[in-house]
C-alpha positions in Angstrom: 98.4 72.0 87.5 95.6 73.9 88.0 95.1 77.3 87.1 94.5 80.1 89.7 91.5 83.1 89.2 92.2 86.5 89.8 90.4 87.9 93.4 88.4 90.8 92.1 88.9 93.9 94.2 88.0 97.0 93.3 90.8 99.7 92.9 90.5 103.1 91.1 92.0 102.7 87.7 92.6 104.6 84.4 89.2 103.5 83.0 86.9 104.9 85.8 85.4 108.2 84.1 86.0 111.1 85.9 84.0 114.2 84.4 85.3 117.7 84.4 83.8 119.8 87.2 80.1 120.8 86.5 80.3 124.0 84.2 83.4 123.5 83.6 83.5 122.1 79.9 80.5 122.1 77.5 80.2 121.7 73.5 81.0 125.1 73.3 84.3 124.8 74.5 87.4 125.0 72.4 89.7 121.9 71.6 92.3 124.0 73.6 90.1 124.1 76.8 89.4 120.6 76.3 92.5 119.0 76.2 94.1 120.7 79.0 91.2 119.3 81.4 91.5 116.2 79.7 95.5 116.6 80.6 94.1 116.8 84.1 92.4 114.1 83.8 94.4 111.8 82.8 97.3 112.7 85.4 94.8 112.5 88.3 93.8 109.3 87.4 97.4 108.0 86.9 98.2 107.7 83.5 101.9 106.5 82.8 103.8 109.7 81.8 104.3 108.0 78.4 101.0 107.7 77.6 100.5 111.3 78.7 102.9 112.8 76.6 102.3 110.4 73.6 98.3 111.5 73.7 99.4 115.3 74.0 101.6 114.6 71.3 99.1 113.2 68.9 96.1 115.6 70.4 98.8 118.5 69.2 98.9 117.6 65.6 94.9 117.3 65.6 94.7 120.9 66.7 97.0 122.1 64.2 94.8 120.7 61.7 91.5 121.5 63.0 92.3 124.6 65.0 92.9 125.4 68.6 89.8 127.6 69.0 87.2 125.3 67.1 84.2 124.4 69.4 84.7 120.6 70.3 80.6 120.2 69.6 81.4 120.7 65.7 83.6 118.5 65.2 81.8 115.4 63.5 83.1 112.3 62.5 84.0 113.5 58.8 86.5 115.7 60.3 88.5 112.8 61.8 88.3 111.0 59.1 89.8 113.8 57.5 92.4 113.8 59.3 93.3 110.3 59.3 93.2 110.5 55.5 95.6 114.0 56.0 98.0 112.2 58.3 99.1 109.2 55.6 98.3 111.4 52.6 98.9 114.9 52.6 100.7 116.1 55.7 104.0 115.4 54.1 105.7 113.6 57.0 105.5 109.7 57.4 103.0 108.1 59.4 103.3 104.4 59.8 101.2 102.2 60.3 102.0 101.7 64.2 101.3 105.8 64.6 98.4 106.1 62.3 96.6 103.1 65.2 98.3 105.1 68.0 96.3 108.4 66.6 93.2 106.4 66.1 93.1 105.5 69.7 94.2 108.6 71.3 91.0 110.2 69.5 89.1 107.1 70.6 89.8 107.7 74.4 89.4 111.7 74.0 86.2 112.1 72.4 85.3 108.8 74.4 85.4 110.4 77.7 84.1 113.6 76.7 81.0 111.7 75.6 80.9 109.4 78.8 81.8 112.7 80.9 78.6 114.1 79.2 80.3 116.6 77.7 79.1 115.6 74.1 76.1 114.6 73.5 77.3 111.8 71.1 81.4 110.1 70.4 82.4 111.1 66.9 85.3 108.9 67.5 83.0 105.7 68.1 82.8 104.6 64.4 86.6 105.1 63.3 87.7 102.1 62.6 90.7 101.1 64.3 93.4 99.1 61.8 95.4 97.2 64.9 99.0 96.6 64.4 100.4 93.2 63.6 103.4 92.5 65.7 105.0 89.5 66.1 103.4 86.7 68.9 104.8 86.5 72.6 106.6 83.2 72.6 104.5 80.6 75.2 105.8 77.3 76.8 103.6 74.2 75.5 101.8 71.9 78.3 104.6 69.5 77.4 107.2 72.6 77.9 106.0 73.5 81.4 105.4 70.0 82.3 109.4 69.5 81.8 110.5 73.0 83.4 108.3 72.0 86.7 110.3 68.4 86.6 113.8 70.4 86.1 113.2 72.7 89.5 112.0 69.9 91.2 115.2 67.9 90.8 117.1 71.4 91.9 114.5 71.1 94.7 114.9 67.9 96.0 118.3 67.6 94.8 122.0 66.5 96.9 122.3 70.7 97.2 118.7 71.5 97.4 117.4 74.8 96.2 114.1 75.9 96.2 114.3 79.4 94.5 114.0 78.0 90.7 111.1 75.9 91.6 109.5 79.1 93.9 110.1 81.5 91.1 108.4 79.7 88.0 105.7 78.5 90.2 104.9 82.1 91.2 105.5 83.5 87.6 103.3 80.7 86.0 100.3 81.2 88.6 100.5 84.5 89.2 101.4 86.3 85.2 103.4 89.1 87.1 105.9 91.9 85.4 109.6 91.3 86.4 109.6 94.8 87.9 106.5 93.5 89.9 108.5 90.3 91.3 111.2 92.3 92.1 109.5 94.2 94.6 107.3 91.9 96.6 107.9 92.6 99.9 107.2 89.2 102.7 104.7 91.1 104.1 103.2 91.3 100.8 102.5 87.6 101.2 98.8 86.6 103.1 98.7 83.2 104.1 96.0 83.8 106.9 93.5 81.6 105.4 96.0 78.4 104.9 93.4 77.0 101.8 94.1 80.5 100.3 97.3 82.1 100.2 97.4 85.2 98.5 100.3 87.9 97.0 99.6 91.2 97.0 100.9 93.5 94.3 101.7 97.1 95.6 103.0 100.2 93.7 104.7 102.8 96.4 104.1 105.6 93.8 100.6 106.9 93.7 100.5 107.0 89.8 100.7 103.1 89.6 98.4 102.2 92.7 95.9 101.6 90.3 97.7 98.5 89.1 97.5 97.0 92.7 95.7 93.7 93.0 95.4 90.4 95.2 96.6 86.8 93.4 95.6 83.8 94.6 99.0 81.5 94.9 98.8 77.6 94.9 98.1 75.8 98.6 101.0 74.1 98.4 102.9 77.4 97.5 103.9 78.0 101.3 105.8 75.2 101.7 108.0 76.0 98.7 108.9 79.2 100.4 109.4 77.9 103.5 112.0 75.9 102.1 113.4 79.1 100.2 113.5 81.2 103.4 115.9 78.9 104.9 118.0 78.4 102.3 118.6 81.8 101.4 117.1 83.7 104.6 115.4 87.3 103.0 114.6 89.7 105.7 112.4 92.2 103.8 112.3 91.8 100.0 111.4 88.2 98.6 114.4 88.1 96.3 116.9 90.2 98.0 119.2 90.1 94.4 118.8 91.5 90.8 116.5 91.2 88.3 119.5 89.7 86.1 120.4 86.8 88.7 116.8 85.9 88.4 117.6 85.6 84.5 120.2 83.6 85.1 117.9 81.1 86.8 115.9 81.1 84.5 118.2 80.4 81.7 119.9 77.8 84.1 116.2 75.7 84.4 115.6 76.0 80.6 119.0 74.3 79.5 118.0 71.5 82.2 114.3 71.2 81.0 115.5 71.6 76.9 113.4 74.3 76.4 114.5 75.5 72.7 112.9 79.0 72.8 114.7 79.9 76.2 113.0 81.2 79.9 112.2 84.7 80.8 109.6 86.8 83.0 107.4 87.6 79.7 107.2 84.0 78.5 105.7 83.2 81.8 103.7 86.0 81.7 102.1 85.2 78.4 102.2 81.6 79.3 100.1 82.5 82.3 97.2 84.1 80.3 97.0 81.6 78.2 96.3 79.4 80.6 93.9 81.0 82.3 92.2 82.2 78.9 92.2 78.1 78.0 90.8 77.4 82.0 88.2 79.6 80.9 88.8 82.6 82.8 86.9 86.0 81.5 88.3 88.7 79.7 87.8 91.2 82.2 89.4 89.1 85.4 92.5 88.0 83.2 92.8 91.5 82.6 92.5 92.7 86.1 94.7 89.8 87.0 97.6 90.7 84.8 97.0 94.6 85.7 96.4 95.8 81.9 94.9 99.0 81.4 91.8 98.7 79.1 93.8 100.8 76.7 96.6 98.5 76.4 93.9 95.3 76.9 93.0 96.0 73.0 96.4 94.5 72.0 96.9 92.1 74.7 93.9 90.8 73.8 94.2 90.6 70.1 97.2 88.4 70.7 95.8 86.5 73.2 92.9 85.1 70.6 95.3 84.9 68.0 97.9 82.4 70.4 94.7 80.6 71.6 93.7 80.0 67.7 94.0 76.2 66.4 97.1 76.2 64.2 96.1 76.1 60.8 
């Protein structure tokens, strides 16, 4: 089956550096001036309100321990260092692993875009070196795996009851690499089949903080037919899958006791077995990443696990 590439188009997103208004921050400037435009920042650009309050959070205990008032211009890379080595050995409250890498990068991204805003002459965060995480690996179906799923919907396709939606949904999960949340709000008019050799999905986000995560995905030529077949079976008038996220589960979990798939069928597996795919098909780093609608933040770990699941086994 072949793999399908990501359509580039170019959308605002949390990477795109956005300096502070000219005068408005310099070297002189205090932490506490600097992190609340840097607050600004990051909520006009659309960070998730998570990663908002977790870098506020982190950007907190560093001005405790440096001071509120210090100029950011004086603080060197020594000093961050310090406080790494403070936060694990002398601060007197645990800091795991996990935290200690979540610190790392929320001074990474901070110092980063005061130095790309021009703020700083130099990043004093560039040369901390950042000890990822080892979590466990995203479980992905084997060629021989997704070789037996396809066969199963298939069957339910062509089948004395025929149904359509198992065989729509994988197919669009294993081409596309889209978030459950994502399927479950692709809207038919989402759907582009104006140019019949290239039928495209659009992903849209109705809230303006997510609208940088909106992208075009090619879909398979022969993906129309499948939902033509769909539409009159189950006959959506607006949403694509006008039911819950968990009856979806179910058919998944339905197609992977017919296919004998040991490790079970959900939205992530696809996901993951998506990029690796496309990784394999040799698709770039940044185009799988725009494809999947990763952050370059969160790309860092996504990636990491990507090279470890393409690896040889040892």
């Amino acid at each position: 089956m072949a793999d399908i590439e990501a359509t580039q188009t170019p959308l605002p997103g949390l990477e795109d550096v956005v300096p502070p208004p000219r005068g408005e921050l310099d070297r002189h400037s205090t932490l506490r001036a600097a992190i609340s435009a840097f607050e600004l920042h990051m909520k006009r650009q659309g960070f998730a309100e998570n990663t908002v309050k977790s870098f506020l959070y982190d950007l907190n205990i560093f001005t405790r321990f440096v001071g509120a008032d210090t100029a950011i211009g004086v603080i060197s890379t020594q000093n961050l260092k310090d406080f790494t080595r403070w936060l694990v050995h002398e601060r007197g409250v645990p800091c795991n692993p996990k935290s200690l890498a979540r610190r790392v990068t929320t001074l990474k991204v901070f110092f980063g875009w005061l130095a790309e805003s021009e703020v700083l002459p130099s990043d004093p965060a560039a040369p901390l070196i950042h000890q990822p995480v080892t979590t466990p690996l995203p479980i992905v179906l084997t060629d021989d795996e997704v070789e037996r799923m396809l066969a199963a919907t298939q069957a339910l396709r062509h089948g004395e009851k025929p149904d359509a939606r198992p065989h729509l949904l994988v197919t669009l999960l294993l081409h596309t690499g889209i978030k459950k949340s994502e399927c479950m709000n692709i809207q038919l008019g989402h759907l582009d089949f104006s140019d019949p050799s290239q039928p495209v999905l659009w992903i849209r986000y109705s809230d303006p903080r997510y609208r940088h995560k909106e992208r075009k995905l090619r879909l398979p030529e022969w993906w129309p037919r499948v939902l033509s077949e769909y539409r009159l079976q189950y006959r959506p008038e607006k949403v694509l899958f006008p039911c819950t996220a968990r009856n979806l589960e179910y058919v998944l979990s339905d197609v992977a006791l017919l296919a004998d798939l040991p490790n079970g069928l959900s939205f992530e597996m696809l996901r993951w077995t998506c990029a690796v795919r496309d990784a394999r098909a040799g698709m770039d780093e940044e185009s799988l990443r725009q494809k999947l609608g990763i952050s370059k933040i969160t790309w860092q770990e996504t990636s990491a696990k990507l090279t470890r699941l393409l690896a040889p086994p040892l």
